[in-house]
LUMKEDREN-879294 format. One record per residue (C-alpha): residue in three letters; y, x, z. Coordinates in pm, 1 decimal. Each point is the difference from the previous one (the first is absolute). Layout:
SITE resn        v        u        w
SITE  ALA        Y        X        Z
...
END
This chain:
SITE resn        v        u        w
SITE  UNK   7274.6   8774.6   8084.6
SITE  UNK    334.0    180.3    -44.1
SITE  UNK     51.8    359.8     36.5
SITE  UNK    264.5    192.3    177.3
SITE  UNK     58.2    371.5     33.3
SITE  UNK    201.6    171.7    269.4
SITE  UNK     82.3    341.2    -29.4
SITE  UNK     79.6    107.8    359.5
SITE  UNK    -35.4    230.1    276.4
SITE  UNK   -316.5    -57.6    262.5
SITE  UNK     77.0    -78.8    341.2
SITE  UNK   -312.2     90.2    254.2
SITE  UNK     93.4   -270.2    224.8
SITE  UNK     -0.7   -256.0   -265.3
SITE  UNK    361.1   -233.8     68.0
SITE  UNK    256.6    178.5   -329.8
SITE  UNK   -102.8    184.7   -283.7
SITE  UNK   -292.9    -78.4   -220.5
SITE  UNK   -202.4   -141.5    290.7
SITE  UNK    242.7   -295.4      3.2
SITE  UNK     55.0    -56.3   -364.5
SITE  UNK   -392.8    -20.1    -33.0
SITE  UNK     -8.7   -288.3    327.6
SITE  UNK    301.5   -168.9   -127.5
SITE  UNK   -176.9    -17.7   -361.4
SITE  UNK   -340.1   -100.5    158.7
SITE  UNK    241.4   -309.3    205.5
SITE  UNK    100.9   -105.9   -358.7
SITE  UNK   -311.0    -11.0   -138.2
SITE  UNK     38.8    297.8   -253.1
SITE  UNK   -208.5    250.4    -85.0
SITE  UNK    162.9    323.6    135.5
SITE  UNK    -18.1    324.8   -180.1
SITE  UNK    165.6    333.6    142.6
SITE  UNK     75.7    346.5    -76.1
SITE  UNK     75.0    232.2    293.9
SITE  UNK    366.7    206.4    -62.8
SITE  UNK     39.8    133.0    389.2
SITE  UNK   -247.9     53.1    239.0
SITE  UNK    172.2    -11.8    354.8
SITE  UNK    -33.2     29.4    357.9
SITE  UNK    143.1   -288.6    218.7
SITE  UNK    -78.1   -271.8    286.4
SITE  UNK    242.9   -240.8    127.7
SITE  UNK    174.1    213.3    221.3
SITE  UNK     89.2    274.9   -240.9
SITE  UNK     -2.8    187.7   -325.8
SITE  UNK   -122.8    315.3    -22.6
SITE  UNK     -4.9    141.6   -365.4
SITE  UNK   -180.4    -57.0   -299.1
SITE  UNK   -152.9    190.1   -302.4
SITE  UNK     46.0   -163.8   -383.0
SITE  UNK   -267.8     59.1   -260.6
SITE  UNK     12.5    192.6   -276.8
SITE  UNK    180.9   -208.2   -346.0
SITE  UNK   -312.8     77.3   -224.6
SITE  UNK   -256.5   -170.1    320.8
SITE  UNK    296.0   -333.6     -8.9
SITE  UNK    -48.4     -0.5   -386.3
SITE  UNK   -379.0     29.6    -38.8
SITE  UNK    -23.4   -290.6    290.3
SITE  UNK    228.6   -248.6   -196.4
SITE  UNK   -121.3     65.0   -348.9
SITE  UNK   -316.3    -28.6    127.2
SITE  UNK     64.2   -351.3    127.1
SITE  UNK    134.9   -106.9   -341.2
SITE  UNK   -321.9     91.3   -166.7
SITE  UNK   -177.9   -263.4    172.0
SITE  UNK    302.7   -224.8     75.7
SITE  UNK    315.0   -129.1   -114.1
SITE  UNK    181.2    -43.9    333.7
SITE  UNK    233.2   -331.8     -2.3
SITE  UNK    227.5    164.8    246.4
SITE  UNK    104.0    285.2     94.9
SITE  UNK    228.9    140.0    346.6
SITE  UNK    102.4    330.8    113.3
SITE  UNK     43.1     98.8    380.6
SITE  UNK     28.8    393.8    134.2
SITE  UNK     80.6    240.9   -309.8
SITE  UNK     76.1    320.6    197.0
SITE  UNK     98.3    221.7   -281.8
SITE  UNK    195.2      9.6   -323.8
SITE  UNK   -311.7    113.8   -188.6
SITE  UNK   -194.6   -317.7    123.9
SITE  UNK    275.2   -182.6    -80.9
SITE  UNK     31.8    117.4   -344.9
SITE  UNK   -402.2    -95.6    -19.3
SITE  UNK     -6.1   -325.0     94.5
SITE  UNK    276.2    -47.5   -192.6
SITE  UNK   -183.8    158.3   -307.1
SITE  UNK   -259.0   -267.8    114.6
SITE  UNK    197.2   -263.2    -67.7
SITE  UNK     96.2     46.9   -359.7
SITE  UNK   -346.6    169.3    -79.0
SITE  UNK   -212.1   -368.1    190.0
SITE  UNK    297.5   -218.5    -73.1
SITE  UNK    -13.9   -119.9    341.3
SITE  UNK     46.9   -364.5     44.1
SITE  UNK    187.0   -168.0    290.1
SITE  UNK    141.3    369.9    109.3
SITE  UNK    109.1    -78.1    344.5
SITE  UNK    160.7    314.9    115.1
SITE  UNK     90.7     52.9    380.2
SITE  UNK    248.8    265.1    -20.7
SITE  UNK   -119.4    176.2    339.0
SITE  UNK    247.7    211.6     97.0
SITE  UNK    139.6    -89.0    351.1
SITE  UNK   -160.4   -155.7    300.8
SITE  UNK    254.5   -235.2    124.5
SITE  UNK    347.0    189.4    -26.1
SITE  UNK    -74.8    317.6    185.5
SITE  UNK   -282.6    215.1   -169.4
SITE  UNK    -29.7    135.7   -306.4
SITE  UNK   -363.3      4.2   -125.1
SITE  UNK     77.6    183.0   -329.3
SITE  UNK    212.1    274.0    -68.4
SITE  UNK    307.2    -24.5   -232.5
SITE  UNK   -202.0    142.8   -317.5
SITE  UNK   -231.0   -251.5     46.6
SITE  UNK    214.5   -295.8     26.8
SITE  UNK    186.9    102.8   -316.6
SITE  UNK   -291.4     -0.6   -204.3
SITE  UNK   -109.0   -326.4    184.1
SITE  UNK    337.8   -175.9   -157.9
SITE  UNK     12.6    192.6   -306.4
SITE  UNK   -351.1    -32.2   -122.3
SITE  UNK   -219.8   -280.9    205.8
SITE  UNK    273.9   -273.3     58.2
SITE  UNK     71.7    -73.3   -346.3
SITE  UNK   -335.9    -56.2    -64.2
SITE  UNK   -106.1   -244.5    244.4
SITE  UNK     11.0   -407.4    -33.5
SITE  UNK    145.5    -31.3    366.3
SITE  UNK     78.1    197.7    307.7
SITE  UNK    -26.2    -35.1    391.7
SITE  UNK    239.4    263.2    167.5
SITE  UNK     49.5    -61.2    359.2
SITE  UNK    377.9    -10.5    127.0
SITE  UNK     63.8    371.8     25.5
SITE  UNK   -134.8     54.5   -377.5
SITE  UNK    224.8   -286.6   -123.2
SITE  UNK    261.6    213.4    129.2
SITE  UNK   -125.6    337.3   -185.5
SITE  UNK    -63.4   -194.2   -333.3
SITE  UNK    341.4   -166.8    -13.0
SITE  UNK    216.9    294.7    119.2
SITE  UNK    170.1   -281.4    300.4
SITE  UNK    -38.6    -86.2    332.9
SITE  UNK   -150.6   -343.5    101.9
SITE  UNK    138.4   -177.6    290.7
SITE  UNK     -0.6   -341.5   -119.3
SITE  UNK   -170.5   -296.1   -220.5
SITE  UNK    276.8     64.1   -228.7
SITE  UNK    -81.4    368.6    -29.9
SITE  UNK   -357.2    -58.9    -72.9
SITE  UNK     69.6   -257.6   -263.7
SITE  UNK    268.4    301.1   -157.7
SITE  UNK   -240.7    254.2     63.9
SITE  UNK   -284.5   -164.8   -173.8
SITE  UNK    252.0    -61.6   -299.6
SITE  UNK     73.1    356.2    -43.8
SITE  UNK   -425.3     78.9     22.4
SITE  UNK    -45.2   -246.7   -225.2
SITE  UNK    260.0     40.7   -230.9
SITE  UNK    -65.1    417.5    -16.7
SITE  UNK   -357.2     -5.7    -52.8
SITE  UNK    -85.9   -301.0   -136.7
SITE  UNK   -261.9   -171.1    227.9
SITE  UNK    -52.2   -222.9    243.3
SITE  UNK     75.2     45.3    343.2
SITE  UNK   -129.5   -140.6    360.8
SITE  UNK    169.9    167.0    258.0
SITE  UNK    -64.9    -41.6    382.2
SITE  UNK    234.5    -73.2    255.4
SITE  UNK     85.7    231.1    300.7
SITE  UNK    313.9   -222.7    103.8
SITE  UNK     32.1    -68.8    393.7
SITE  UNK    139.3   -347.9    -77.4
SITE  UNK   -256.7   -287.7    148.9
SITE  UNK   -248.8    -24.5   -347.2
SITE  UNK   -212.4    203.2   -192.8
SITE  UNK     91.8    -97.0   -328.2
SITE  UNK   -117.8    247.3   -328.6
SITE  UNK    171.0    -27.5   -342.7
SITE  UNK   -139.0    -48.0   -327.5
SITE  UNK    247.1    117.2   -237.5
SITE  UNK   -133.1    -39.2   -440.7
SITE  UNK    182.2   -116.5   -299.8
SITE  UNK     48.1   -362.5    178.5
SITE  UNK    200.9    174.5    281.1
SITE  UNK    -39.6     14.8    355.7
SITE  UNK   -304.6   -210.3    159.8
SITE  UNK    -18.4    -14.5    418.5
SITE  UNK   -325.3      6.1    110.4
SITE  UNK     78.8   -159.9    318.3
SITE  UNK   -180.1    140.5    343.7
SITE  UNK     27.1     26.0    376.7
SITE  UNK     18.3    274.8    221.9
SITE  UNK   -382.7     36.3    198.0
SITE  UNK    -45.5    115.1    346.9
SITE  UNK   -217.8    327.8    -30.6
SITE  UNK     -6.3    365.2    -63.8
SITE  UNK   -351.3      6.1   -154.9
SITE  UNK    225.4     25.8   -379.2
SITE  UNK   -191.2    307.0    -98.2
SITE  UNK   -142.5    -74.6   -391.7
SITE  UNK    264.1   -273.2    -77.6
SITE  UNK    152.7    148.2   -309.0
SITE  UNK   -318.1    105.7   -163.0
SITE  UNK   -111.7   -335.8     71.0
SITE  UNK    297.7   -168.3   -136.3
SITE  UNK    -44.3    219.1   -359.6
SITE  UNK   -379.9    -60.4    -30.8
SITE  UNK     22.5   -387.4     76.5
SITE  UNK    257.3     -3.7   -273.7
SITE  UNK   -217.5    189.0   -237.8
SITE  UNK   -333.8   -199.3    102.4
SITE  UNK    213.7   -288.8    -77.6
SITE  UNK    162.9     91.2   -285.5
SITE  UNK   -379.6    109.4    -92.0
SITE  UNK   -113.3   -333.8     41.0
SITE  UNK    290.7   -192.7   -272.5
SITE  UNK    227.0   -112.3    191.5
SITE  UNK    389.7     38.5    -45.5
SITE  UNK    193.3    280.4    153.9
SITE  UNK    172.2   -232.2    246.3
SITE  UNK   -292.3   -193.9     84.1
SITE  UNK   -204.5    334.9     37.8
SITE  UNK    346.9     79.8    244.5
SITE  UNK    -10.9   -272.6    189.4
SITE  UNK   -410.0      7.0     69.3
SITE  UNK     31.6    401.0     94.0
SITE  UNK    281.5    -80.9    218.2
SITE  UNK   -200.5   -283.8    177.7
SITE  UNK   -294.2    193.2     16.2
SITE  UNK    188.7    309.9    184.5
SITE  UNK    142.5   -224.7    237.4
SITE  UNK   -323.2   -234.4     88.1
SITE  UNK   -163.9    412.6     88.2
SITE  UNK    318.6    105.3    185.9
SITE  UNK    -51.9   -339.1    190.8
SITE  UNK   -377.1     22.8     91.5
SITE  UNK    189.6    312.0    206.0
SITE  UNK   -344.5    265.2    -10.2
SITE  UNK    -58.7    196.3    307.9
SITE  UNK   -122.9    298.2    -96.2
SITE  UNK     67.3    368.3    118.2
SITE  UNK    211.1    126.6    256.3
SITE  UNK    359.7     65.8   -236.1
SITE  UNK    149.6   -263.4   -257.3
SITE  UNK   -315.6   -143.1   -161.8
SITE  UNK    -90.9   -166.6   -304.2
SITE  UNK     17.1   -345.9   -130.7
SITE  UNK   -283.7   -221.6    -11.1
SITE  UNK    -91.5     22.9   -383.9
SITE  UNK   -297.3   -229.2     29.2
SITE  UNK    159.5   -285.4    235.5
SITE  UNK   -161.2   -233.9   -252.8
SITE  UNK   -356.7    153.5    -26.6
SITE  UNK   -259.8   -266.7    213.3
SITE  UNK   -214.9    290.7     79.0
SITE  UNK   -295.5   -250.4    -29.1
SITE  UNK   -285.9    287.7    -96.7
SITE  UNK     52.9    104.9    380.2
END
């Protein structure tokens, strides 16, 4: 079985962070490894603070790993700090991380910052240029190209400038009001639409750490960077469908839609 390692933040209520990277992975049918940057406090109404652990705790977890196991991919969520960031980046080069599927979390949505400016600068400077392919959401598009996005146009421009400054791959997700929901794959072959509809629900909580760690478990698994795009894409949109009711705020989505649940 193939092996993937997130290196994320935990959410108690289990719909983002490392709690969805680990059901997403289990959905693909990888074996999910994990090393715990943030530890926070959260439901689905509201965030209320969290507390990161200590770089020399993050290093001793993943070194520990790769004694035992050579992980065949590899995604980041939550990095609070600059010194994490600095870590995992260490990581990298020290483990030679394969498939390095960063998602540059910096903004949720276009309204709130997550990490403060230090932070993001080492996030560009030092973690981006190491990774195989990034997921930023629309308002981190934005921050990483230096523009503002209010078109297809401007996502194909801005994922030419990401691409063409740091050197990787880039799948950025739309935030357009127009009627679909389509992301963009942008690589060496250019710009690649991964074609989608709007869905009917507010239970969205989770979809960008799922997005990064079905890419990862796919990528994990041998298959291309556009075919792993187009199977994480389909896979958020099948859990945004299955439209999960749980909580009282703006819930999760339904990570194991596919699971029979036949040992009930």
């Amino acid at each position: 079985m193939k092996t993937v390692l997130t290196i994320a933040g935990v959410d108690p209520f289990g719909g983002s962070g490392m709690q969805a990277d680990i059901k997403t992975m289990t959905a693909h049918k990888v074996y999910a490894l994990s090393a715990v940057t943030l530890l926070t406090v959260q439901n689905t109404k509201e965030f209320l603070g969290g507390q990161a652990v200590e770089v020399d705790f993050l290093e001793n977890q993943v070194d520990k790993i790769y004694e035992d196991v050579q992980a065949d991919a590899v995604k980041t969520g939550m990095l609070l700090t600059s010194d994490i960031i600095l870590k995992v980046a260490d990581l990298a080069k020290k483990h030679k991380f394969k498939n390095f599927v960063v998602d540059p979390v910096m903004m949720s949505y276009k309204t709130v910052k997550l990490i403060d400016d230090q932070a993001i600068e080492t996030l560009l400077e030092e973690l981006i240029p190491l990774a195989y392919v990034i997921t930023p959401n629309a308002g981190e598009t934005e921050i990483l190209a230096g523009m503002k996005i209010n078109n297809k146009e401007d996502m194909i421009k801005a994922a030419e400038i990401i691409y063409n400054k740091y050197k990787v791959n880039v799948l950025t997700k739309s935030d357009l009001s127009d009627g679909d929901a389509d992301d963009l794959l942008f690589t060496e072959e250019g710009a690649f639409w991964l074609k989608g509809e709007k869905i009917d629900t507010e239970n969205v909580k989770g979809t960008g750490d799922t997005l990064s760690s079905a890419l990862a478990s796919n990528l994990a698994k041998g298959h291309s960077l556009k075919e792993s795009a187009i199977m994480a894409k389909k896979f958020v949109s099948k859990a945004l469908e299955s439209n999960l009711q749980i909580g009282s705020g703006k819930g999760p989505i339904d990570h194991m839609f596919d699971i029979k649940g036949i040992y009930q």
